[in-house]
LODREN-899483 format. One line per 8 residues: number of its first residue (from 1); for each residue y, x, z of C-alpha. Coordinates in Angstrom, 1 decimal. Each point is the difference from the previous one (the first is absolute). Layout:
# LODREN-899483
NUM	Y X Z | ...
***
This chain:
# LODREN-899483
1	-14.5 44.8 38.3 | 3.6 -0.3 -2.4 | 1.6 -2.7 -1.9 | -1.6 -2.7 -2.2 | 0.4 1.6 -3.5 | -0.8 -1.3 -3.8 | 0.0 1.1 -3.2 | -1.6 -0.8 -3.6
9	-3.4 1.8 -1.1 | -0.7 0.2 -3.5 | -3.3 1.5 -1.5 | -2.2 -0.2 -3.0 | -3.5 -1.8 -0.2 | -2.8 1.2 -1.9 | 0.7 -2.7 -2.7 | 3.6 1.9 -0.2
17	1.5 -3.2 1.7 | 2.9 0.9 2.2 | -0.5 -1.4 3.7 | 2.6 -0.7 2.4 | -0.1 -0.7 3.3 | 2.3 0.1 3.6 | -1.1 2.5 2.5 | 1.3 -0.8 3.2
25	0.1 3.2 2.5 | 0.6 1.0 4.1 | 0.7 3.4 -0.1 | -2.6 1.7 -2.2 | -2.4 -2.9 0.6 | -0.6 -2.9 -2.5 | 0.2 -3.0 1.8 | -0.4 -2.4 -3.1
33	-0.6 0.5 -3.6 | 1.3 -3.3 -2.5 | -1.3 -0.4 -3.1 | 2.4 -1.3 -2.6 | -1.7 0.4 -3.1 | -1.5 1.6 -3.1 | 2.3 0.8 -3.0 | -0.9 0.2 -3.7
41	2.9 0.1 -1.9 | 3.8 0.8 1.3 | 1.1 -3.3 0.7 | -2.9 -0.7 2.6 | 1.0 3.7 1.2 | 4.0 -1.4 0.5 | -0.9 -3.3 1.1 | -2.7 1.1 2.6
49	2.8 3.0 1.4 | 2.5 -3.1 0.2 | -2.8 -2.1 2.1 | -0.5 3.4 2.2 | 3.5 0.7 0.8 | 0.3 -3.8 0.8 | -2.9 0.5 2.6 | 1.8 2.8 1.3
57	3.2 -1.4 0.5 | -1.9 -3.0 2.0 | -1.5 2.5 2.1 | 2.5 1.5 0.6 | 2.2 -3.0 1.5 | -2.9 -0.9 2.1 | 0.2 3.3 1.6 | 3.3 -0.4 0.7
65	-0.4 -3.4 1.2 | -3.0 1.6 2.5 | 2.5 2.8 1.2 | 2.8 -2.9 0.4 | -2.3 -2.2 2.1 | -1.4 3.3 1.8 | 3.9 1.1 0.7 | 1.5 -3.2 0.6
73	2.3 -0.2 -2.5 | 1.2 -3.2 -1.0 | -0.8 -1.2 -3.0 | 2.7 -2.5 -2.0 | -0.6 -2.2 -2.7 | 3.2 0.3 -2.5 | -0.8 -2.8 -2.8 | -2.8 -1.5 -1.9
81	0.2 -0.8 -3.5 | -2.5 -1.7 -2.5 | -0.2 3.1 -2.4 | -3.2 -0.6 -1.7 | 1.3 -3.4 -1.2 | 3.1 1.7 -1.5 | -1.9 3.0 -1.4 | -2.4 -2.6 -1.5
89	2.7 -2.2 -1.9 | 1.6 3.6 -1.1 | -3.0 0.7 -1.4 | -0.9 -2.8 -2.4 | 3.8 0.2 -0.7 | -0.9 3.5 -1.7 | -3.5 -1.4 -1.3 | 1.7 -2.3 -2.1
97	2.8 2.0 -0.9 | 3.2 -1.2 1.1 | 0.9 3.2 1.5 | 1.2 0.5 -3.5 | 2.7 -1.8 0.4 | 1.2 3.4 2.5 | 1.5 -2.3 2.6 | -0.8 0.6 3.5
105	2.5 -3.1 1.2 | -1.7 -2.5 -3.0 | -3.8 1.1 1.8 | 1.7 -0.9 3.3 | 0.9 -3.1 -1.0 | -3.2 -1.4 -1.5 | -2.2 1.2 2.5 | 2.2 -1.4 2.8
113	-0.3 -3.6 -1.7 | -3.7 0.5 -0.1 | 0.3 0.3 3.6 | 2.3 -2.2 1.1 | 2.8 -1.9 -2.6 | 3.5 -0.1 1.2 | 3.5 0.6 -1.1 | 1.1 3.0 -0.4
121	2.1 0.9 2.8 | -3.5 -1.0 2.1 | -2.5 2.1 -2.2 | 2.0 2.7 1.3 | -0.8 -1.0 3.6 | -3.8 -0.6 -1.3 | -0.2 3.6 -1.5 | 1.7 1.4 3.4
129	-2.9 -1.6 1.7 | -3.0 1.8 -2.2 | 2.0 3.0 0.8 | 1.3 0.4 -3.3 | 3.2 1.5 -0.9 | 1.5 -2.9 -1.3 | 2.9 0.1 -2.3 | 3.5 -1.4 0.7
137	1.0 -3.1 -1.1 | 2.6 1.5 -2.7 | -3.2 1.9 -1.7 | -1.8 -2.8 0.0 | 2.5 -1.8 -2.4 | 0.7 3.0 -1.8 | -3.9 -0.8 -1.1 | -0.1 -2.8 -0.1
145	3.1 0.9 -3.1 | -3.1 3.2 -1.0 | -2.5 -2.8 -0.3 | 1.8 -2.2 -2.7 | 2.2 2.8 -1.8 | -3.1 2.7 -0.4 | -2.3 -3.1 -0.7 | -2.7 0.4 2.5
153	-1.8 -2.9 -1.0 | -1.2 1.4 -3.4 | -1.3 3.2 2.1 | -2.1 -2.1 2.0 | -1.1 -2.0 -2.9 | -1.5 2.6 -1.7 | -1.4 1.7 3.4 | -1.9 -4.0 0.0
161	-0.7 0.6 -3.0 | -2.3 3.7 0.1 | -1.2 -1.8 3.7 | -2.4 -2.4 -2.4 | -2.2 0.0 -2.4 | 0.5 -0.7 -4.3 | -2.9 -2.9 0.9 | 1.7 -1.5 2.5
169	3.3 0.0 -2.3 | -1.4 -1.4 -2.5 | 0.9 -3.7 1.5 | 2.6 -0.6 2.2 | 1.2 -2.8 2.5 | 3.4 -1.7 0.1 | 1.6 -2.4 2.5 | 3.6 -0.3 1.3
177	0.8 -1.1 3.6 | 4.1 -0.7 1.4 | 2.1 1.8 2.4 | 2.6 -1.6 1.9 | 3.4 1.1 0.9 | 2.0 -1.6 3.6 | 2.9 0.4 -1.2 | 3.1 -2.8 -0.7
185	0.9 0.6 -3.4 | -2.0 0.3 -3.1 | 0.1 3.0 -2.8 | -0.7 0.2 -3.7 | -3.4 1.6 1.6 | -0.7 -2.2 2.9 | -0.2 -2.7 -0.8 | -1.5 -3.5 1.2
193	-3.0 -0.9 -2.2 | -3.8 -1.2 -0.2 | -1.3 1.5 3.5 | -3.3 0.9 0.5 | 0.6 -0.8 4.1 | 2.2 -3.7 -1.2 | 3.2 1.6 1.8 | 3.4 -0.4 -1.6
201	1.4 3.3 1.3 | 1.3 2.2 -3.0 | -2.7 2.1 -1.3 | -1.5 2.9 -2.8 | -3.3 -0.4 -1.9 | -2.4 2.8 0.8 | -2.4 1.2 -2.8 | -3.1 2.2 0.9
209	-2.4 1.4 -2.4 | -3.8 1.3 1.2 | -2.9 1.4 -1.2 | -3.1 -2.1 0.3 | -0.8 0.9 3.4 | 3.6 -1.0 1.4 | 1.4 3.4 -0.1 | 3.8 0.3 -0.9
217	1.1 1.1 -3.1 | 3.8 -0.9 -0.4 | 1.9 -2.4 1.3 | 3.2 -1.8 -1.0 | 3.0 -2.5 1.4 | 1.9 -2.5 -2.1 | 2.3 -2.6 1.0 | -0.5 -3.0 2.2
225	0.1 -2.8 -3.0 | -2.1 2.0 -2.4 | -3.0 -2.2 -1.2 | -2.9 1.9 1.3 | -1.6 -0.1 -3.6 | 2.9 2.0 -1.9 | -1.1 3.0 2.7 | -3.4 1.0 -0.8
233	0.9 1.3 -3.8 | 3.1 2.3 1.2 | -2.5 1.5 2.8 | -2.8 0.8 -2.4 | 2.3 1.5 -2.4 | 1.7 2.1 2.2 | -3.9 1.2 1.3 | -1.5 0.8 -3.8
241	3.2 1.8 -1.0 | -0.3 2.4 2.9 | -3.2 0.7 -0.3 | -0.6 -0.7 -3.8 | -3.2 -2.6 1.4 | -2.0 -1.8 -2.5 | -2.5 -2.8 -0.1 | 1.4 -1.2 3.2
249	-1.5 -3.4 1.3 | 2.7 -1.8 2.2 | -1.6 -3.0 2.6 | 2.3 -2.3 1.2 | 0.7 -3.2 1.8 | 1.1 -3.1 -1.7 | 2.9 0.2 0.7 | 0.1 2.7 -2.3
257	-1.2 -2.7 -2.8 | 2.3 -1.0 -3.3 | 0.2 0.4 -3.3 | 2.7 2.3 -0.5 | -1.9 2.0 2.6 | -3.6 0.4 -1.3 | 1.6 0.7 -4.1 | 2.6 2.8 1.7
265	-3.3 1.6 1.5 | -1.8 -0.2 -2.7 | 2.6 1.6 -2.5 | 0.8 2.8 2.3 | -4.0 1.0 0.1 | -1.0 -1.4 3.2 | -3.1 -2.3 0.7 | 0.1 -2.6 2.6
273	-1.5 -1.9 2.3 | 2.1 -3.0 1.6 | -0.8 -3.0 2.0 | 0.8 -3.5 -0.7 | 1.2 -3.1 1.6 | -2.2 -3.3 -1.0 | 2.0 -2.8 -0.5 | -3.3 -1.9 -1.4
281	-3.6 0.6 0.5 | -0.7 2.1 -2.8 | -1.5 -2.1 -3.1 | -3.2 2.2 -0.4 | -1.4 -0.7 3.8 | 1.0 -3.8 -0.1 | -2.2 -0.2 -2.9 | -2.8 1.8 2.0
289	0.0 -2.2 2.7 | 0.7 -3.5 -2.1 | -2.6 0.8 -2.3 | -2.8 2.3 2.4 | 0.6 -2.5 3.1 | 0.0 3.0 2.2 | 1.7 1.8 2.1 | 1.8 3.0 -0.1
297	-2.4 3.3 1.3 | 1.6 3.0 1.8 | 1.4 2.4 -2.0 | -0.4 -2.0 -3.1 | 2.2 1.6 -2.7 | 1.4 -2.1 -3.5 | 1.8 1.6 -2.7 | 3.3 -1.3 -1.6
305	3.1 0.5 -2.1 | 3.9 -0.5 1.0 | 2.4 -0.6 -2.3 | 3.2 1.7 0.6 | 3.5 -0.9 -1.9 | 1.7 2.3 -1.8 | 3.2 -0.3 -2.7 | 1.3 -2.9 -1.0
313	-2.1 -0.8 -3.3 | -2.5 2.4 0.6 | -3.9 -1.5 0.9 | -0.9 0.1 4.1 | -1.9 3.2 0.8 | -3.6 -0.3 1.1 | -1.2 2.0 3.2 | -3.0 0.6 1.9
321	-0.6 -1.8 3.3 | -2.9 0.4 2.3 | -0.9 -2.4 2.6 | -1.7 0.6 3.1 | -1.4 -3.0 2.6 | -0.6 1.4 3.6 | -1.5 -2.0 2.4 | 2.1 1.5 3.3
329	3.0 -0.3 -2.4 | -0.5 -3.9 -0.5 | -0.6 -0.4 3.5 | 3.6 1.1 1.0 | 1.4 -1.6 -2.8 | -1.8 -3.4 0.4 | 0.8 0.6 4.2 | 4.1 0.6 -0.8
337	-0.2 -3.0 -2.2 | -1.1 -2.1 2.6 | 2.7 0.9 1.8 | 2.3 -0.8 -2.2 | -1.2 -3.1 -0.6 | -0.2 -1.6 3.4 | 3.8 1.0 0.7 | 0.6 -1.8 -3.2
345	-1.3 -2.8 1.2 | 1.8 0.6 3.2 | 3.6 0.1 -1.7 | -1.3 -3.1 -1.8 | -0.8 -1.8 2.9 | 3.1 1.0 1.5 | -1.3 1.8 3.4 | 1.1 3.1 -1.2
353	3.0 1.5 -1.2 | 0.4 0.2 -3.8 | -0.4 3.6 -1.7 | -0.4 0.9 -3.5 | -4.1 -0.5 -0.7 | -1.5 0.4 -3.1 | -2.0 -2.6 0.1 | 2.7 -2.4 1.3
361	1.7 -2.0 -2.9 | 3.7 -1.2 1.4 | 2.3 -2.7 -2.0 | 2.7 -1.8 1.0 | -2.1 -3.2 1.1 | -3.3 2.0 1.3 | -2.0 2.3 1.0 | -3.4 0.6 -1.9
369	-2.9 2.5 0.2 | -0.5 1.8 -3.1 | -3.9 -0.5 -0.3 | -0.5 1.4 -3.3 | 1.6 3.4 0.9 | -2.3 -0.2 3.1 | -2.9 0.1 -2.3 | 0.7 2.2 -2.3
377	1.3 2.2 2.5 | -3.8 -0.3 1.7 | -1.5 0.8 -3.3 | 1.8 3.5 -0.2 | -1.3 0.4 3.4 | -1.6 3.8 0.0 | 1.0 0.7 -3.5 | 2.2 2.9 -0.6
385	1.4 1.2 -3.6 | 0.1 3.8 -1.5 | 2.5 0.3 -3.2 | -0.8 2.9 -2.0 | 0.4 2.3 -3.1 | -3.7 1.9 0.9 | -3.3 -0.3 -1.8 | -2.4 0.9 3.1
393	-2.5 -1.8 1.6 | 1.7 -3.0 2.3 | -1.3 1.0 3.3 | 1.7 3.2 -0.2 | 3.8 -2.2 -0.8 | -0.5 -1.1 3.0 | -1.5 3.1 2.3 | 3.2 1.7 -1.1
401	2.3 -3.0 0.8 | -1.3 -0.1 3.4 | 1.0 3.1 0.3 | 3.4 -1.1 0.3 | -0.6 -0.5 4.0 | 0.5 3.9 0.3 | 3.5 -0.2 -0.7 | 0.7 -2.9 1.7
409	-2.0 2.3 3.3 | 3.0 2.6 -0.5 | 2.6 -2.0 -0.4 | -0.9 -2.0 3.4 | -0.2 3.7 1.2 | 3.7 1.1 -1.0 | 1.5 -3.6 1.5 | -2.3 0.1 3.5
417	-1.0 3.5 0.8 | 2.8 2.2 -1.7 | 2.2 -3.0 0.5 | 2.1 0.0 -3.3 | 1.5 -3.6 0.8 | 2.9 -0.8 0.7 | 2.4 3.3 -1.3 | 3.1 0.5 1.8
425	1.4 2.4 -2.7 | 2.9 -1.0 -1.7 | 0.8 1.6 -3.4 | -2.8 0.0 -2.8 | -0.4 3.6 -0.3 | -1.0 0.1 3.9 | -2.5 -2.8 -0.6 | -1.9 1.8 -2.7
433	-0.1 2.8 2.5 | -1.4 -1.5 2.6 | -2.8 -1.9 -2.5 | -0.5 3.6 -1.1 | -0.9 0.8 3.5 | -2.3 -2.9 0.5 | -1.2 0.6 -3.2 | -1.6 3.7 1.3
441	-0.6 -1.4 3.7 | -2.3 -2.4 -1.7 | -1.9 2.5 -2.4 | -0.4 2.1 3.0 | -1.6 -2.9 2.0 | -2.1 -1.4 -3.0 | -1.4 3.6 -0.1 | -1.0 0.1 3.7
449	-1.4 -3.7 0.2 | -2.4 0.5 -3.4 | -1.2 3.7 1.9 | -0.3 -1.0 3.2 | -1.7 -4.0 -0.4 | 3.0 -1.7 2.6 | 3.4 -1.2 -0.1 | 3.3 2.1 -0.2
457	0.8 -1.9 3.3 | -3.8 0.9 1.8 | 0.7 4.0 -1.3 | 3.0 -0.1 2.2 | -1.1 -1.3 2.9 | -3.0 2.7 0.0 | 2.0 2.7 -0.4 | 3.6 -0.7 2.0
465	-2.0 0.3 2.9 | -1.4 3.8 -0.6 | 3.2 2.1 1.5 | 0.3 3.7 0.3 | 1.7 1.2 2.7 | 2.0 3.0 1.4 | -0.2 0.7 3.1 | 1.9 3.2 2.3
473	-1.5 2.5 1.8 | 1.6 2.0 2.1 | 3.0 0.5 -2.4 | -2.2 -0.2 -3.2 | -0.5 -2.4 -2.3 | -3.1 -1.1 -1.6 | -1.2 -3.1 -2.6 | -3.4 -1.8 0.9
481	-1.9 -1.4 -2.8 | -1.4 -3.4 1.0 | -3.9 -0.5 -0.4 | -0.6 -2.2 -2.8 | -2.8 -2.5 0.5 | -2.9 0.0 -2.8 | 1.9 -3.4 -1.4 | 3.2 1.7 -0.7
489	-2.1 3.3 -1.3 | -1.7 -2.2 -2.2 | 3.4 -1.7 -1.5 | 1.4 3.7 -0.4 | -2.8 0.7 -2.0 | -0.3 -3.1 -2.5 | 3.6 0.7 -0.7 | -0.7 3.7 -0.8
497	-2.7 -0.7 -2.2 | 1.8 -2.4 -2.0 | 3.1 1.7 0.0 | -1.4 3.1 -0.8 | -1.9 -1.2 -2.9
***
């Protein structure tokens, strides 16, 4: 009866529609007619030709396939390769915009971390392996020099930027988190300081700045001994000059908290929301409970000033503070000072080794526990402190501080998942690069866990396993798609919806 033949039908409805279909023919006869779809405008009319030709192609290599099997012709599988996965990264890449930066070897490198973090002789190995041609180890560093000199960082900032929303700009989140070095010798950059992970090893300070949802916005390294509070003011400067931002709300931790900090945020325009460290109960709730006899009820908020120094001479400044009792809070905190406590009195009674303990008093002659730090300590128990410059209602201080967990999310994401700790670079310039890489990697994978609902880590695992292949047949080459399962469909789909919003 002849060959197996296809071919595209297109025809017009009654409504004017344009319908398309795959007519599958032996000889003269039609064997099978497909129905693709029906096309209103011309970009259902391209895309629905593009699904056709796709259901041609298919069935056309099962023919083959069917004439191989019939003929005996061997049939030789080449390589498999996850494709989709790397087509997928590629294409938030260009969602967000970082293909603006025009470097193919930069996009390699970012999406490679995603995947897998290594040096960069082995990402070369790793991009080998998705059968990507991978650059040589010369042009990497010769970007690595790109990154820093053409200053990709401010291109990606501003592609973060147009990613969100003026809303969600309207307050930001600071923290700052070390990076350690394992190297011999110390630098005028790396250099030992206050470590986040209590190691001595020579290190930089790491700055990141988010939106409100933990989405990064800019980031920024500084030396190993820099006092964590004298960052945040350089970083949000740096941010409202580039993009001219006003009424900016910065949250931070405590850490954050002093004077000099809170009057330099408030003269260069910004408003502020800062926790703070309780040395004391504050006065307000030890009145409440000396004078009400009761306790303390979840979620319980008091309302405060701070006095803050300023010049020599000049009358202490007078901030808002509000207070917040949580019951789970108070919990831990009574719990951990427990703890404390009875190894106190373990040190006291000499069955343990001694260790600096708060609530251990040590002279020369004795050892004595510190009873009334104990109980002032258990009177702050569930209280946390706001300081701030705004006039809003209290409960929203602190919805916005607790905020502040979103960017301590990404930057547990860019030290575990896109492993930016420890660096193995060696001069400055190729430090900043490779924070600029980490710095897209982790917008990328922000992007993909808020569209798809699971981790950066989860995404991977779903999708490494979905290989193409390409497989010979008698002489000729030919890629298999893999069959996607309706979980990994669905994934595709989130992302395409929210990157294509």
């Amino acid at each position: 009866m002849g060959c197996m033949s296809t071919f595209i039908k297109k025809y017009k409805a009654k409504n004017g529609a344009t319908v398309i279909q795959v007519i599958y023919k032996k000889g003269r006869q039609v064997v099978k007619t497909s129905h693709i779809g029906t096309a209103h405008t011309d970009e259902d009319l391209n895309l629905l030709i593009a699904l056709a030709k796709e259901e041609i192609q298919g069935a056309q290599l099962a023919l083959e396939f069917e004439e191989a099997i019939a003929n005996a012709v061997p049939l030789e599988v080449i390589k498999t390769y996850p494709a989709l996965l790397w087509s997928t990264l590629e294409y938030v890449y260009d969602a967000l915009g970082f293909s603006d930066t025009g470097d193919e070897v930069f996009k390699k490198l970012v999406l490679a971390r995603i995947i897998e973090p290594a040096s960069k002789l082995d990402t070369i190995r790793i991009l080998k392996d998705l059968d990507v041609d991978a650059p040589s180890n010369s042009a990497i560093h010769r970007c690595l020099k790109r990154i820093v000199e053409l200053d990709y960082r401010k291109t990606l900032s501003a592609c973060c930027v147009l990613h969100t929303t003026s809303q969600s700009l309207s307050l930001v989140l600071y923290d700052v988190t070390t990076l350690y070095f394992e190297i011999q010798k110390e630098d005028e950059y790396r250099i030992p300081g206050m470590s986040k992970e209590r190691r001595l090893d020579p290190q930089i300070l790491v700055g990141l700045l988010t939106d409100r949802y933990g989405f990064p916005l800019e980031v920024a390294s500084f030396e190993g001994n820099r006092a964590e509070v004298k960052t945040i003011v350089e970083v949000l400067d740096t941010f409202k000059a580039r993009y001219d931002m006003r009424n900016i709300t910065v949250t931070a931790d405590a850490a954050m908290l002093s004077s000099e900090n809170a009057f330099a945020l408030e003269r260069a325009g910004y408003h502020y929301i800062i926790g703070s460290r309780l040395s004391k109960a504050p006065y307000e709730i030890s009145e409440y409970i000396n004078e009400s006899g009761c306790e303390l009820t979840d979620g319980q908020i008091f309302e405060s000033v701070m006095y803050m120094n300023t010049k020599t001479g000049e009358p202490r400044a007078k901030r808002r503070v509000v207070y917040q009792y949580r019951k789970k809070r108070a919990s831990l905190d009574l719990s951990n000072i427990e703890k404390a406590l009875e190894k106190a009195r373990r040190m006291q009674a000499g069955t343990a080794p001694y260790k600096k303990n708060r609530f251990l008093k040590v002279t020369t002659s004795k050892r004595e526990i510190n009873y009334e730090l104990v109980k002032s300590a258990r009177l702050r128990a569930g209280i946390k402190g706001y300081v701030t410059d705004l006039d809003i209602p209290a409960q929203e201080i602190i919805d916005a501080y607790h905020q502040l967990f979103q960017v301590e999310r990404s930057f547990r994401m860019s030290k575990s998942d896109l492993k930016a700790r420890p660096i193995f670079h060696h001069k400055r310039d190729s430090i900043e690069a490779h924070l600029t890489v980490v710095f897209a990697a982790l917008a990328i994978a922000k992007t993909i866990q808020d569209a798809t609902g699971i981790t950066i880590k989860r995404f991977l695992q779903k999708l490494s396993p979905v290989r193409s292949a390409v497989i010979n047949i008698d002489g000729s080459e030919r890629i298999i798609k893999p069959r996607l399962e309706p979980e990994v469909r669905e994934l595709i789909a989130k992302l395409e919806s929210k990157c294509g919003s």
